[in-house]
N, C-alpha and C positions, 0 to 999 in steps of 0.2 A: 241346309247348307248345300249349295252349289259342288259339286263333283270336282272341279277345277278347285274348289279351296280344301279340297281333302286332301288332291292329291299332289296342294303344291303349286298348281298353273296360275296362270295370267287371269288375274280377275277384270272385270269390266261390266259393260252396262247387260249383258248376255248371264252375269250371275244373277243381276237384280231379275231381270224377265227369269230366271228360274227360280226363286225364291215367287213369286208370283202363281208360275205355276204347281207348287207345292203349296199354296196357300188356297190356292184356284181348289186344288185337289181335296184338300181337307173342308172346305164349307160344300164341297159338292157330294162328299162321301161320309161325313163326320170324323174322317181319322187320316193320320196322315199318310202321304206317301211309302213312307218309310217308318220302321219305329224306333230307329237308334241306337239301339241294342247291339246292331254285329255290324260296326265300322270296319272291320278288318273284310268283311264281305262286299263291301265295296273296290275293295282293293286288290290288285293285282298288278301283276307285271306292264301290263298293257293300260293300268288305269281304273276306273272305275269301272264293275262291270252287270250290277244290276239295273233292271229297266222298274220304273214305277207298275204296279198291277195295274191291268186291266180295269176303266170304269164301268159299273151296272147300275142301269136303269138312270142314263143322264143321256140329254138332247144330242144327237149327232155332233153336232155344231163345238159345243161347249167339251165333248170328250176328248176330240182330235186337237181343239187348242189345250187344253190342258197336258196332254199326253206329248205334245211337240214344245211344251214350255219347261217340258219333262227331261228333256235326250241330255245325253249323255255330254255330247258334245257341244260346247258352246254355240259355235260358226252355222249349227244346225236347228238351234232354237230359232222362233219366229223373232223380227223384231219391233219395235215399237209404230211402225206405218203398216206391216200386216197384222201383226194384232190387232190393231184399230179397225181395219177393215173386216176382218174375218168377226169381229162381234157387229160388224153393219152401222 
C-alpha cells in the first residue's frame, strides 16, 4: 500500500508505480519492503516516515529504480517514460 493511502492523500497513477516498486522489491529480495506489522510506524505528524531498507547484492541499475519507485513522496517517484528508459 502506497504511503499516500495510509495517510489519507490523493491517490493517482504515482501509487500504482509504487505498488510496482514494492513488488519490484520483493522478487528482487524474496521479502517485502515492509512487513506490515507496525502501521502506526509509518505514521506521524508529518506523514509517513520510514524509507524501504537498503538492497544487497542486486545490479546498480535495478536498486536505484526500485528504491526511487519506493520514496515516500508521490511527485518524487519516477514515472512511467523514465521508468521505461532507466530499464533501457
Amino acid at each position: 500500500m502506497a504511503p499516500e493511502q495510509i495517510t489519507g492523500g490523493r491517490l493517482g497513477p504515482e501509487s500504482d508505480w509504487y505498488g510496482l516498486g514494492a513488488l519490484l522489491y520483493e522478487v528482487l529480495t524474496g521479502s517485502p519492503p515492509f512487513d506490515g506489522r507496525c502501521s502506526r510506524c509509518w505514521r506521524r505528524s508529518s506523514g509517513v516516515t520510514r524509507r524501504a531498507p537498503e538492497l544487497a547484492a542486486v545490479p546498480a541499475d535495478l536498486d536505484s529504480l526500485c528504491l526511487a519507485l519506493l520514496l515516500r513522496t508521490p511527485q518524487d517517484r519516477p514515472r512511467g517514460e523514465e521508468i521505461l528508459a532507466r530499464l533501457g
